[in-house]
N, C-alpha and C positions, 0 to 999 in steps of 0.2 A: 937723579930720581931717588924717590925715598917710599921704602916700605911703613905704614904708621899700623903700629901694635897697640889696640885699646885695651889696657890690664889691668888687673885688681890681684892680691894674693889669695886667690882663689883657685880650685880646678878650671875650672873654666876659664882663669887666666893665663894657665899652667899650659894650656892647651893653647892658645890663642900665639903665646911666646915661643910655642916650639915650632908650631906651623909656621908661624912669621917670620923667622929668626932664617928656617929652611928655607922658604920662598926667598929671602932677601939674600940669601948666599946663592941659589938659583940664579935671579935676577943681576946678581954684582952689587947690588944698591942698598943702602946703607938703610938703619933704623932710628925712626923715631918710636919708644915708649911711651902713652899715654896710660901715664897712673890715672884711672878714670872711676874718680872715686863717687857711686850712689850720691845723688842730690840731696840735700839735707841730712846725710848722719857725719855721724863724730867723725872727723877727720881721721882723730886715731884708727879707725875702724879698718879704711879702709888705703892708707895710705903705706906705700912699702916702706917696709920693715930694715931698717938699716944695714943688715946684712944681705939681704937680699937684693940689697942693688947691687952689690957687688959680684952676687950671682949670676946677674944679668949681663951684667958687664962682661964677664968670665967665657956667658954662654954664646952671646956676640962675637967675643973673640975668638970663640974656637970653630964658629962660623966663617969666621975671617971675614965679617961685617962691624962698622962703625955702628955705633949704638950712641942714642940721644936721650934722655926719660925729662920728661916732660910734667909737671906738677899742677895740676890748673885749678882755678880756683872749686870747691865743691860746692856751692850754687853755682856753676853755668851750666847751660843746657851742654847734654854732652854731645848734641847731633853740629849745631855750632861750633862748638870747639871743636872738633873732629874737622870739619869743613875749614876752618878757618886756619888749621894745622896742615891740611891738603894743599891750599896757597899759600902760605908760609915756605913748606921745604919739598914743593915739589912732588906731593907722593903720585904713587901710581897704583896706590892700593890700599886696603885699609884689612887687618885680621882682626876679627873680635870670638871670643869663645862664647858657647853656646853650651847650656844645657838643656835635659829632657824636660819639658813641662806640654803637659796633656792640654788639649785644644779649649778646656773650659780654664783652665789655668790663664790663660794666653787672654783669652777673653775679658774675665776680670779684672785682670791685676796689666793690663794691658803688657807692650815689651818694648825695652830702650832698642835691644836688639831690631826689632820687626822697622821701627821710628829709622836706624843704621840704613836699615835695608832700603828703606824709599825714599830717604834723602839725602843721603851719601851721593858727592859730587865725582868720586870713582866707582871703581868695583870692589867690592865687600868679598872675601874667603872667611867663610866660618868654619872655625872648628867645634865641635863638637864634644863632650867628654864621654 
């Protein structure tokens, strides 16, 4: 069984990887990383930064969890990929991090997060910043 971490180098990904990284040393079960980079922008933008995997790596290990980072392409939907990652390696969960945005926020600009929430083929652990 496999924890799957959807992350951006962001707080809110910051957050997503320490909660997941916990759960998956809780659990015994190993991680998959999902650099999960916004639909349409510059790859650079949002894609980890070369040192930083190695961060990841680091932080995995000191969990005494297997870690996976995963690269997918930035046009696919991320709720698909996420699913399709789930039957791939078996997860049993999915952590995505969360920030604060006001109920007209959420409205407008709708949320990949909220899209996670209802058609995630497991259970969802948000963290929050």
């Amino acid at each position: 069984m496999t924890v799957l971490i959807a992350y951006l180098p962001t707080d809110e990904g910051a957050a997503a990887l320490r909660v997941g990284l916990a759960e998956a040393a809780l659990r015994a079960q190993s991680v998959v990383v999902l650099n999960s980079p916004k639909r349409g922008s510059a790859e650079a933008v949002d894609r980890i930064p070369g040192g930083a995997v190695e961060d990841i790596e680091g932080a995995a290990r000191s969990h005494g969890v297997e870690v996976t980072i995963v690269h997918p392409d930035p046009e696919a939907d991320i709720v698909e990929t996420l699913n399709a990652l789930v039957a791939e390696h078996s997860a049993s969960l999915i952590v995505i991090g969360l920030r604060k945005r006001s109920a007209i926020g959420k409205f407008i600009l709708g949320s990949q997060a909220q899209r996670i929430l209802l058609e995630a083929e497991v259970p969802v652990l948000t963290a929050k910043v």
